[in-house]
C-alpha positions in Angstrom: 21.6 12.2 21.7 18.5 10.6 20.9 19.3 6.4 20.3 18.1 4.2 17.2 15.4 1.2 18.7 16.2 -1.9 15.8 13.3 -3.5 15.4 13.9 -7.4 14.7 10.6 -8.6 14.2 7.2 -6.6 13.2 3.7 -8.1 13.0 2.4 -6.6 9.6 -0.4 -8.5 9.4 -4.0 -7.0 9.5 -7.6 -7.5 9.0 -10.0 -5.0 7.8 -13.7 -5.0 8.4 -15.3 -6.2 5.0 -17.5 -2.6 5.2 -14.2 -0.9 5.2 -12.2 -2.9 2.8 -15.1 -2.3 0.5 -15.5 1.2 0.6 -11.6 1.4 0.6 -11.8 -0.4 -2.9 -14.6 1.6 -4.3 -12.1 4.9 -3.6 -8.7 3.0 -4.7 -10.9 2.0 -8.6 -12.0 5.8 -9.1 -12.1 6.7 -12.3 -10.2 9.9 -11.3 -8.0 8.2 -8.9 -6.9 5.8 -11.6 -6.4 8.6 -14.1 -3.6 10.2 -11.2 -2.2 6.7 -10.4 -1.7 6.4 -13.7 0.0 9.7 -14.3 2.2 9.7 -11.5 3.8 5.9 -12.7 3.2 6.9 -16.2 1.1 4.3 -17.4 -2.2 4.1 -19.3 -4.8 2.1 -17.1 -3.4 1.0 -13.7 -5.3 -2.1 -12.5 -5.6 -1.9 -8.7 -4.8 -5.7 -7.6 -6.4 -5.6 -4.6 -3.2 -6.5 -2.8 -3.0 -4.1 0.2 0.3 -4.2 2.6 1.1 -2.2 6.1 4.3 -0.4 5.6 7.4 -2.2 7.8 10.4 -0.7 9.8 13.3 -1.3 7.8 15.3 -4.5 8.6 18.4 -6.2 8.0 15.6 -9.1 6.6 13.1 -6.6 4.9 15.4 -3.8 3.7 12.4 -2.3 1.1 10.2 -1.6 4.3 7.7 -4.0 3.4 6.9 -7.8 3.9 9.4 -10.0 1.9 6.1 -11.6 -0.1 5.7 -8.0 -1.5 9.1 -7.1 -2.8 9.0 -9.1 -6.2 6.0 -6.2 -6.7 8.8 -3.9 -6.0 10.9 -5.0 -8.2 8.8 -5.5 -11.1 8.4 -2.9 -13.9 4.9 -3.8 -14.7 3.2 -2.4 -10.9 3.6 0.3 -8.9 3.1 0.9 -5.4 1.3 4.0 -4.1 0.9 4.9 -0.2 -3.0 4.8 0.4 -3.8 8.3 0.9 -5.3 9.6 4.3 -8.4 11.1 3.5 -9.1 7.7 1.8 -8.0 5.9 5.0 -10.3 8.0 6.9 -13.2 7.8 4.2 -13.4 4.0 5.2 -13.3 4.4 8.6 -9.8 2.5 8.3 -8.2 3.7 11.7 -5.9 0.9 11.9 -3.3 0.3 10.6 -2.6 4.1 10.2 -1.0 3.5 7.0 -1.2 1.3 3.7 0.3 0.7 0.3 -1.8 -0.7 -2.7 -0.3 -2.4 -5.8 -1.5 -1.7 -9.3 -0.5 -3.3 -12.3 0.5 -0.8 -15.3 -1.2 -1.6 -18.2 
């Protein structure tokens, strides 16, 4: 039987080349990216907040699988949070992390 590893601590913090976060941007404010963010959450006009977050192991101290600063986005009717899809990730040469969230605001 295979056995759980509990993680207690996880760096999440990253730093993207400014090339990359840039063309990572330009693809997260697409006019028909926006139109299927905004379908999916059921909004009229998401507003990407350029708040990007690695996605966390699930801990007794981060139980939504992201950094603590992030949950009050979580929790809040008035954003969303999508997983940063992987062609995008690849797009901007983004290698690592392997995976992101963004936040948008519904509007």
């Amino acid at each position: 039987m295979a056995r759980l590893k509990i993680v207690n601590q996880f760096d999440s913090s990253f730093t993207l080349d400014p090339e990359a976060k840039a063309a990572l941007f330009e693809l997260l404010t697409q006019e028909n990216f926006l139109a299927q963010v905004g379908q999916a959450v059921k909004c009229d006009r998401p507003e990407f907040t350029q708040l990007l977050f690695q996605p966390i192991p699930y801990t007794e101290a981060a139980p939504k699988g992201m950094p603590v600063e992030y949950e009050k986005y979580h929790e809040s009717p008035d954003y969303a949070i999508i997983n940063v899809p992987p062609n995008f990730m690849f797009k901007a040469k983004i290698f690592q992390p392997s995976r992101l969230c963004a936040i948008y605001r519904k509007r």
